[in-house]
Backbone bond lengths (Angstrom), bond angles and torsions (degrees), N, CA, C in turn:
res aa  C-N    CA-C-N  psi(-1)  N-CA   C-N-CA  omega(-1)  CA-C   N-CA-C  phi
1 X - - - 1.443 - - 1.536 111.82 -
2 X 1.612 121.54 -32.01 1.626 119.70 175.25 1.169 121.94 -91.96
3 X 1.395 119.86 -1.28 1.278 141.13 -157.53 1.854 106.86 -18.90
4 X 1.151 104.80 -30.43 1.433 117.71 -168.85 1.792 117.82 -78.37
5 X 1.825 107.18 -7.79 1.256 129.56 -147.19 1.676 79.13 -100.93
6 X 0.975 142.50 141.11 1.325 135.94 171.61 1.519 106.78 -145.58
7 X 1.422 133.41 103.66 1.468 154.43 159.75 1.055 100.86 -76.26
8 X 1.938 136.56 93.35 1.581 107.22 141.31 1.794 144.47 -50.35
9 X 1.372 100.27 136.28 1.840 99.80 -177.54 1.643 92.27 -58.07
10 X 1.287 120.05 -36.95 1.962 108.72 -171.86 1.478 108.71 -93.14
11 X 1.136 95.77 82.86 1.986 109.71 158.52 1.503 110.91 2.08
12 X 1.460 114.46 -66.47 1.408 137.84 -175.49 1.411 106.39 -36.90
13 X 1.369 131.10 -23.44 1.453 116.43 -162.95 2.133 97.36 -104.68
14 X 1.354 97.69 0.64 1.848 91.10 156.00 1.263 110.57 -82.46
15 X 1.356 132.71 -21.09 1.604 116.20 -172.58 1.578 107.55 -56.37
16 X 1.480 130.93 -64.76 1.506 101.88 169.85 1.429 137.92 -37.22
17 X 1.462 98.80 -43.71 1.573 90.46 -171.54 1.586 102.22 -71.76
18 X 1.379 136.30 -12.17 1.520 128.18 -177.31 1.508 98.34 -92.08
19 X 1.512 132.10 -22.21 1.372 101.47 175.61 1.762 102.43 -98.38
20 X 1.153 136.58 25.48 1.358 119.18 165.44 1.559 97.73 -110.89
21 X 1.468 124.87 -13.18 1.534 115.90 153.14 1.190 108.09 -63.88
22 X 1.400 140.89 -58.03 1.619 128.45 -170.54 2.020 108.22 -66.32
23 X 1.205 115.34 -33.85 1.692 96.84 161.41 1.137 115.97 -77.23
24 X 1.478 150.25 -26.87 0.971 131.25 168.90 1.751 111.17 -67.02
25 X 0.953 115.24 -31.57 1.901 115.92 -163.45 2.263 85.67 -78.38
26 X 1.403 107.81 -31.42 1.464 106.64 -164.56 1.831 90.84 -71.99
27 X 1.300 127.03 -52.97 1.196 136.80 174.07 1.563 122.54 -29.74
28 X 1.609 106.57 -52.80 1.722 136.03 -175.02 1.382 87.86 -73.08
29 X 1.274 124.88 -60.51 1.580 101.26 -173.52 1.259 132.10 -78.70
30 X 1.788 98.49 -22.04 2.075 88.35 164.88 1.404 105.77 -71.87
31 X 1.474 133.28 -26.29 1.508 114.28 -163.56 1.979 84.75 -74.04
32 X 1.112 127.29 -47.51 1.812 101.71 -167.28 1.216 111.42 -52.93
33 X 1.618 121.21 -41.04 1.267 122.47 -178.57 1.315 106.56 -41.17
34 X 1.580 116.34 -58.04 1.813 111.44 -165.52 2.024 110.55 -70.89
35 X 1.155 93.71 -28.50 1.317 87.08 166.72 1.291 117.47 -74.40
36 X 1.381 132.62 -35.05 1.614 118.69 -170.43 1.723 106.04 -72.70
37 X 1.544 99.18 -18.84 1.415 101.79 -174.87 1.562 109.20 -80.27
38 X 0.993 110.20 -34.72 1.354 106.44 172.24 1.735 124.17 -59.16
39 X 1.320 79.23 -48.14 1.372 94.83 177.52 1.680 105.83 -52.48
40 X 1.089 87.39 -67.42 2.230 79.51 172.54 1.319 123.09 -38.10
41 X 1.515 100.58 -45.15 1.728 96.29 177.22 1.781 125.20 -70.45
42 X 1.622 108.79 -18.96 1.237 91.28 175.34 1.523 105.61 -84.32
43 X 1.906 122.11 -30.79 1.569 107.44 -158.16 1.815 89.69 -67.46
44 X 0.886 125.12 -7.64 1.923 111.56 170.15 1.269 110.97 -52.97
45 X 1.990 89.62 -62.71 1.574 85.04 178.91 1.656 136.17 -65.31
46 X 1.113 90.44 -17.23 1.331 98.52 169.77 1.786 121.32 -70.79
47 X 1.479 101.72 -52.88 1.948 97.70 173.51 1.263 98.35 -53.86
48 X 1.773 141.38 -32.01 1.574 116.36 -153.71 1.572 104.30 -95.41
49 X 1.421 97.97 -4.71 1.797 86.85 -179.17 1.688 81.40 -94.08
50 X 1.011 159.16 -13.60 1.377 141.62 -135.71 1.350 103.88 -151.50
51 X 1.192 120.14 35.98 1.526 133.87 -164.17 1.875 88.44 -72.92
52 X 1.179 84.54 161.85 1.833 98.34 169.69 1.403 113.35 -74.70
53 X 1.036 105.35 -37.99 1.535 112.09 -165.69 1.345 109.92 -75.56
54 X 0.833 127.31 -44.31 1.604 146.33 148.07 1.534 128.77 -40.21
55 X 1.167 101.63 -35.13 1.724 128.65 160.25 1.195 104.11 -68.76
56 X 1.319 122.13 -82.47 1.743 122.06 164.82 1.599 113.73 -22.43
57 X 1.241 106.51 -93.54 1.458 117.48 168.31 1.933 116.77 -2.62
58 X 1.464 97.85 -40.43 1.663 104.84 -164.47 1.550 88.32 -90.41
59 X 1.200 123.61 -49.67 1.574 122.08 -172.51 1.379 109.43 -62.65
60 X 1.646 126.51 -23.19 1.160 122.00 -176.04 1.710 98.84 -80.84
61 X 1.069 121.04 -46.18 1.720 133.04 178.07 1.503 111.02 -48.73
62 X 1.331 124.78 -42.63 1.426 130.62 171.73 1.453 124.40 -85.07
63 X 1.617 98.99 -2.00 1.812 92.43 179.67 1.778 88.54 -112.42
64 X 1.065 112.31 -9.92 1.955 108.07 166.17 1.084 114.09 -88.25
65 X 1.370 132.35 -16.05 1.568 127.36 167.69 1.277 117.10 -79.40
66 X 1.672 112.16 -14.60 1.610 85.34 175.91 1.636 117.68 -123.42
């Protein structure tokens, strides 16, 4: 009925499939790494263009111009 389910009796024939799970799982976690890092580097750029103070600063400039 599982015919499709296939257990080898020789252990030995998981060692490939367990080391292309550990490069792929080693792979998945450097790619989050570069993304979270990125990600840090833009929300920087993002608070320094978008600082509060600077926000303020602009609201104070537009309520003296008019």
């Amino acid at each position: 009925m599982m015919e499709f389910l296939y257990f080898p009796e020789d252990k030995s024939d998981y060692i490939p499939a367990f080391i292309m799970l550990v490069i792929f799982m080693i792979g998945a976690i450097a790619a989050m790494y570069l993304v979270y890092k990125k990600s840090k580097k833009e929300e920087q750029l993002f608070d320094e263009k978008y600082d509060d103070k600077n926000f303020n600063q602009m609201i104070d400039n537009d309520k003296s111009k008019d």
